[in-house]
LOTINU-167618 format. One record per residue (C-alpha): residue in one letter; z, x, y. Coordinates in steps of 0.25 Angstrom, whole numbers, plus 5000, padded with zeros to 4 digits. Layout:
N
R  zavex    c3    c1    c2
R      A     Z     X     Y
...
***
This chain:
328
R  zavex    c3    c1    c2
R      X  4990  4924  5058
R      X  5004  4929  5057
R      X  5013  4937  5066
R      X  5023  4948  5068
R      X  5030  4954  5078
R      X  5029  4970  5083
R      X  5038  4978  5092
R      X  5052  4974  5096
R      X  5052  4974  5109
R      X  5049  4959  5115
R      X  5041  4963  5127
R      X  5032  4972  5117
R      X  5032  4965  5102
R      X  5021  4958  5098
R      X  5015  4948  5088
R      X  5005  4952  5080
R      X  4998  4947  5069
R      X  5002  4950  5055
R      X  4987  4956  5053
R      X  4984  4967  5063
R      X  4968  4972  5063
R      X  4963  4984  5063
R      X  4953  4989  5074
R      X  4950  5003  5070
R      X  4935  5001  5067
R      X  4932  4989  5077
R      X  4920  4997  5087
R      X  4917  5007  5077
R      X  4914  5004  5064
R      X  4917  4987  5067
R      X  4906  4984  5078
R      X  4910  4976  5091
R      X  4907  4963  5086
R      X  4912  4963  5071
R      X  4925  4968  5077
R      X  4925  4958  5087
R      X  4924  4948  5076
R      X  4936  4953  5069
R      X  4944  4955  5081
R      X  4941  4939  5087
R      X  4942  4934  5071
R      X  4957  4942  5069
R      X  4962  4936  5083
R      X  4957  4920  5080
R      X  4966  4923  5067
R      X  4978  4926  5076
R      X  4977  4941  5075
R      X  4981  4949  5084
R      X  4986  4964  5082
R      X  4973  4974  5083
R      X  4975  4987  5079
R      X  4967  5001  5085
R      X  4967  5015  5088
R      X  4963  5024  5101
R      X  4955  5032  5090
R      X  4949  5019  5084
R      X  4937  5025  5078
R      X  4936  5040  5083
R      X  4931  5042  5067
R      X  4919  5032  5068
R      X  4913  5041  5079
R      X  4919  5053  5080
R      X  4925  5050  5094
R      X  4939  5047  5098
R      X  4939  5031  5095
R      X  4941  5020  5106
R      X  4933  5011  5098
R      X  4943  5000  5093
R      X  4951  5001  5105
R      X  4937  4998  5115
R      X  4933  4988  5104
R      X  4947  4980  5106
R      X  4945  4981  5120
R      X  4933  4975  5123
R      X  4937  4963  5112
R      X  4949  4960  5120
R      X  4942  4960  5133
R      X  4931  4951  5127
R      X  4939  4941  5121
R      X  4952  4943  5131
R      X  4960  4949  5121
R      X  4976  4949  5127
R      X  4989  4954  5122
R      X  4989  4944  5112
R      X  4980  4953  5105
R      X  4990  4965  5100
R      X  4982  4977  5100
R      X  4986  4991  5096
R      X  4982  5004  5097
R      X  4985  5018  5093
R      X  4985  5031  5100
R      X  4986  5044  5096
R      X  4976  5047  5086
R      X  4963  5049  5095
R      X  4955  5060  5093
R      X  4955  5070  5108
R      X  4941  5071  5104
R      X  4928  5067  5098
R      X  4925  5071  5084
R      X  4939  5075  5081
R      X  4953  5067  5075
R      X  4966  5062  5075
R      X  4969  5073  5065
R      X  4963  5084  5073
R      X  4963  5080  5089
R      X  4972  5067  5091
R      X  4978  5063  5104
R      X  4990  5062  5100
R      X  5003  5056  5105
R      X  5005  5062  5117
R      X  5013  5055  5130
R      X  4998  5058  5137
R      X  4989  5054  5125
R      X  4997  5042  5124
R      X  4997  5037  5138
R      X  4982  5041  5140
R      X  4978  5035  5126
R      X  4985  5021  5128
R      X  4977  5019  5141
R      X  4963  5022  5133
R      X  4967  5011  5123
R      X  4972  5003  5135
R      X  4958  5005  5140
R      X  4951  5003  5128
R      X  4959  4990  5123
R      X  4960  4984  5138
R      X  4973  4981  5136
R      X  4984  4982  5145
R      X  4993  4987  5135
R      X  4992  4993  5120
R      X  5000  4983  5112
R      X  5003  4992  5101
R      X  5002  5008  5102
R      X  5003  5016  5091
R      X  5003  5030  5089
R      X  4993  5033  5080
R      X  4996  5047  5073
R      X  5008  5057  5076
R      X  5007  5069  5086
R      X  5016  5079  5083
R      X  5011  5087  5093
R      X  5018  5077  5105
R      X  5034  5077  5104
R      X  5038  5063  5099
R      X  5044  5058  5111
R      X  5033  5061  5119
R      X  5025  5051  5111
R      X  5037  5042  5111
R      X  5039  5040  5126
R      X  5023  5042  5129
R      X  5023  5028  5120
R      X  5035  5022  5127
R      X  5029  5025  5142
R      X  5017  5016  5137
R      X  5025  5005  5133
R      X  5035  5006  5146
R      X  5023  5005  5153
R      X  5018  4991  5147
R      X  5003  4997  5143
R      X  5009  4999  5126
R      X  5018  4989  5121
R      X  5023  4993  5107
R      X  5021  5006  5100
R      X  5015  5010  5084
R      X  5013  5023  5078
R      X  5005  5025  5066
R      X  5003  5038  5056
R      X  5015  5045  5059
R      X  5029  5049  5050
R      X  5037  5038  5050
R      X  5049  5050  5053
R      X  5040  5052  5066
R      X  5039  5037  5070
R      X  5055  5037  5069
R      X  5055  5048  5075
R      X  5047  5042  5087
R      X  5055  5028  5088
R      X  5067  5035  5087
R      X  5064  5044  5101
R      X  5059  5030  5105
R      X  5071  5022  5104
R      X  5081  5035  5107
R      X  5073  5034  5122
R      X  5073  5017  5123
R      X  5059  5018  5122
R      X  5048  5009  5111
R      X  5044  5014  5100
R      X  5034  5014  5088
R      X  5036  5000  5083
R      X  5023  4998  5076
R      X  5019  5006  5063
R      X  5005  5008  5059
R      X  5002  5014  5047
R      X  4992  5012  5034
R      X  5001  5003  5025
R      X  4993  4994  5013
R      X  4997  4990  4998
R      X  4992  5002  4992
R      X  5000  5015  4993
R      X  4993  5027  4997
R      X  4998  5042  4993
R      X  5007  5047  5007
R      X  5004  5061  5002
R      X  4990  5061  5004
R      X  4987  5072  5016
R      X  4977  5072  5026
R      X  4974  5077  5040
R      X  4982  5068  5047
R      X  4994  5068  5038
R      X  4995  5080  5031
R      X  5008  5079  5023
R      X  5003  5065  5018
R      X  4999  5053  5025
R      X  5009  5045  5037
R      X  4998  5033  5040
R      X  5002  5027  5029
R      X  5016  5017  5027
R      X  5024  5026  5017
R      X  5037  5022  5011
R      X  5043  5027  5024
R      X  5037  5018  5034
R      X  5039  5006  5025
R      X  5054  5010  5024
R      X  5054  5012  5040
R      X  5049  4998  5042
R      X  5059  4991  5033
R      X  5071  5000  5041
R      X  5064  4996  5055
R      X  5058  4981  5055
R      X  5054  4982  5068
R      X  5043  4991  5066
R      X  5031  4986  5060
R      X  5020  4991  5050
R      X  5005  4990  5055
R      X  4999  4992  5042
R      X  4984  4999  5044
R      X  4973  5000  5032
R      X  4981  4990  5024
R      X  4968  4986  5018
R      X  4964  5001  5015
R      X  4951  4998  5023
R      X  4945  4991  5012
R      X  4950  4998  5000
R      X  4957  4988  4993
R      X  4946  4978  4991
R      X  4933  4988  4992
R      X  4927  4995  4981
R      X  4919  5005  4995
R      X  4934  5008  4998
R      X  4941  5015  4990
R      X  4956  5016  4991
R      X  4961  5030  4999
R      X  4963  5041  4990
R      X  4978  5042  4994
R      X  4979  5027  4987
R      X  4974  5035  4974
R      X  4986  5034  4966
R      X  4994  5027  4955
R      X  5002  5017  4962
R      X  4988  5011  4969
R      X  4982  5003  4956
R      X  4995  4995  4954
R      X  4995  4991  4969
R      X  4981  4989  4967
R      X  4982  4979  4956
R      X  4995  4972  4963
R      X  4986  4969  4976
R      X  4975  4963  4967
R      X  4985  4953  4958
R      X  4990  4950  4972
R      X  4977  4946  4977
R      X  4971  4938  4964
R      X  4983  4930  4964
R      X  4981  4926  4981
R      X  4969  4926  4978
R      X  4968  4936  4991
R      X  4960  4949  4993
R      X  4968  4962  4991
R      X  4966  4964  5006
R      X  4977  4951  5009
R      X  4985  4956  5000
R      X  4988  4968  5005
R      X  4988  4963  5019
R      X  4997  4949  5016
R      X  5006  4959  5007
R      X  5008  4968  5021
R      X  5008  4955  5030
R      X  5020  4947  5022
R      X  5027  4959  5019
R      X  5042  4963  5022
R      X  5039  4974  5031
R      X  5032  4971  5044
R      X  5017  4976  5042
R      X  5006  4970  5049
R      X  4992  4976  5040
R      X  4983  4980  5050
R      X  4969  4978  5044
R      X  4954  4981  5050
R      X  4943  4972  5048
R      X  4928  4975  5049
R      X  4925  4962  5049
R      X  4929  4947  5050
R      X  4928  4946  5035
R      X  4939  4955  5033
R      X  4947  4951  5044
R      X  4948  4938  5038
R      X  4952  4944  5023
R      X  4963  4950  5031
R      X  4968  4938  5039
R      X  4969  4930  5028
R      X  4981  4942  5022
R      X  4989  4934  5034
R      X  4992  4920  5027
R      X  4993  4927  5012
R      X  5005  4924  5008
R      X  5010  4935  4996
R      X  5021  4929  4987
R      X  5034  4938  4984
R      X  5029  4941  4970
R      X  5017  4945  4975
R      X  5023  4955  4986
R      X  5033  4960  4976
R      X  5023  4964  4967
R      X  5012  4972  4980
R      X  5025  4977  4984
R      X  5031  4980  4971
R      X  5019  4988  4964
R      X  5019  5004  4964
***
C-alpha cells in the first residue's frame, strides 16, 4: 500500500492510504459478513481510510440510513478497530424523516443538526472522534458561518478532527474557508466529489442541482486544487459503479456525448498494453497523478476489492499519462 497525507495541522493530519473504500452499501445491499470480509481483506492490505454517510442507505428502505455507520461500528468493536483506521463521515444529507430525501426534507447544516448528528455517528461508529467530517450537501437555508463555527466548536472540542465537504459550488467552499481562516478557526480541507476518466455533461439538471450538477469535479475544482495543494480530492464513483467494464451497467446518460468514445478507446489501449483491466487504469491514472486525489472505490465483494488494490503498485508511464490526460 501507499500513502498520503491529509490536513495541515500536525495534531490533526493524517496518513491514509492512497486507495480509500467506499461503505455506502456495507449492511444493506452487502450482508454483514461479505462486508466483514472486505473490510478485514482491504486492512491486511494496509488500507486504512473507510468512507460513510449518516444517511448511508435511507434509499435501500425508505428510512433515514444508519446502516453503514452501525455496520462499521460493530467491525471496529469485534475486531478492536483503533484510530489507526481513518474513518470518515458525512452529515447533513439525512432525511428528517422516513420516506422522504435529501432533496425534499434534509437535515441540513445547522450549528444544532451538526452537533446532534456528529454525536449519532459517534454513537453508531463507537468512536471517540469522527476522523473526517464532511458536510455532505449545501444548506442554504443556515447562514455560512453558522456552519462554519458549528464545525470548528466540533473540532475545539477533540470529538471531529479534520473537516470535508462535498456537493457544493466551489464559490461556496471558498466562501466558507475564507469565513474560516478570517476567525482562526479549521476549515474544509478535504474535497469529495465524483471525479473519474470520463467527462460527464455539468449541464445536466436535476432535483438536487438544478442549474446543472456540483457533485462532480469540473474544471473549477481541478483548477482550485492546483492553486491550493493543500486540500485534497476524495474522488468518489471513480469506477462509475461498474460501468466501465459491464455490459448490465450502462454508462450515465450525462456521459452521452462526443468526447466520451475517444476517452473510451484511450483507457482501453492503456489497458491492452498493461495488460491491466480498465478499472486499474483509471484508478493508477488518479493514484500517480499530479493532483492529490485519493479514488474512493466500493467493493461488493473481495474479488473486487482485490481488482482494485492491485491499481496501487500499477505504475503508468509518462506516454501513457500524456495521452489519458491529453484525449478530448
Amino acid at each position: 500500500m501507499k500513502y498520503r497525507t491529509i490536513g495541515t495541522d500536525p495534531a490533526r493530519r493524517r496518513e491514509v492510504s492512497v486507495l480509500a473504500l467506499g461503505a455506502m452499501l456495507f449492511g444493506s445491499l452487502t450482508d454483514e459478513k461479505t462486508s466483514f470480509a472486505v473490510l478485514d481483506r482491504y486492512v491486511e492490505a494496509g488500507g486504512n481510510f473507510i468512507d460513510t454517510s449518516d444517511n448511508y442507505a435511507f434509499w435501500i428502505d425508505g428510512g433515514q440510513g444508519g446502516q453503514s455507520e452501525e455496520l462499521l461500528g460493530r467491525w471496529r468493536r469485534s475486531r478492536g478497530i483503533g484510530d489507526e483506521v481513518v474513518i470518515a463521515t458525512k452529515l447533513g444529507a439525512r432525511p428528517l424523516a422516513p420516506g422522504t430525501s435529501y432533496t425534499d426534507n434534509a437535515e441540513g447544516l445547522s450549528a444544532k443538526v451538526i452537533r446532534e448528528s456528529a454525536e449519532r455517528s459517534r454513537e453508531r461508529l463507537g468512536s471517540e472522534r469522527l476522523d473526517l467530517l464532511y458536510a455532505h450537501i449545501d444548506d442554504h437555508t443556515v447562514p455560512q458561518r453558522e456552519t462554519v463555527e458549528g464545525f470548528a466548536e466540533l473540532v475545539a472540542e477533540g470529538t471531529v478532527g479534520l473537516l470535508g465537504v462535498s456537493n457544493q459550488a466551489m464559490w461556496r467552499v471558498e466562501r466558507a474557508r475564507a469565513l474560516a481562516a478570517a476567525a482562526g478557526l479549521p476549515g474544509y480541507e478535504v474535497l469529495q466529489y465524483q471525479h473519474s476518466h470520463l467527462r460527464p455533461r455539468y449541464d445536466v439538471p436535476s432535483d438536487l442541482f438544478p442549474d446543472g450538477s456540483l457533485g462532480h469535479a469540473g474544471p473549477e475544482l481541478l483548477g482550485y486544487l492546483r492553486a491550493e495543494p493543500a486540500l485534497t480530492l476524495v474522488a468518489y464513483s471513480p469506477l462509475l459503479a461498474g460501468a466501465y467494464v459491464r455490459d448490465d451497467k450502462p454508462l450515465p446518460p450525462d456521459y452521452d456525448h462526443p468526447g466520451t468514445p475517444a476517452r473510451l478507446a484511450v483507457l482501453r489501449d492503456v489497458a491492452r498494453e498493461t495488460g491491466a483491466t480498465v478499472n486499474q487504469v483509471v484508478l493508477a491514472w488518479q493514484i500517480g497523478g499530479e493532483l492529490p486525489i485519493v479514488p474512493l472505490a466500493g467493493a461488493s465483494s473481495v474479488a473486487q476489492l482485490e481488482e482494485n488494490l492491485a491499481a496501487v503498485d500499477l505504475e503508468l508511464t509518462v506516454e501513457q499519462r500524456a495521452r489519458l490526460d491529453a484525449v478530448h
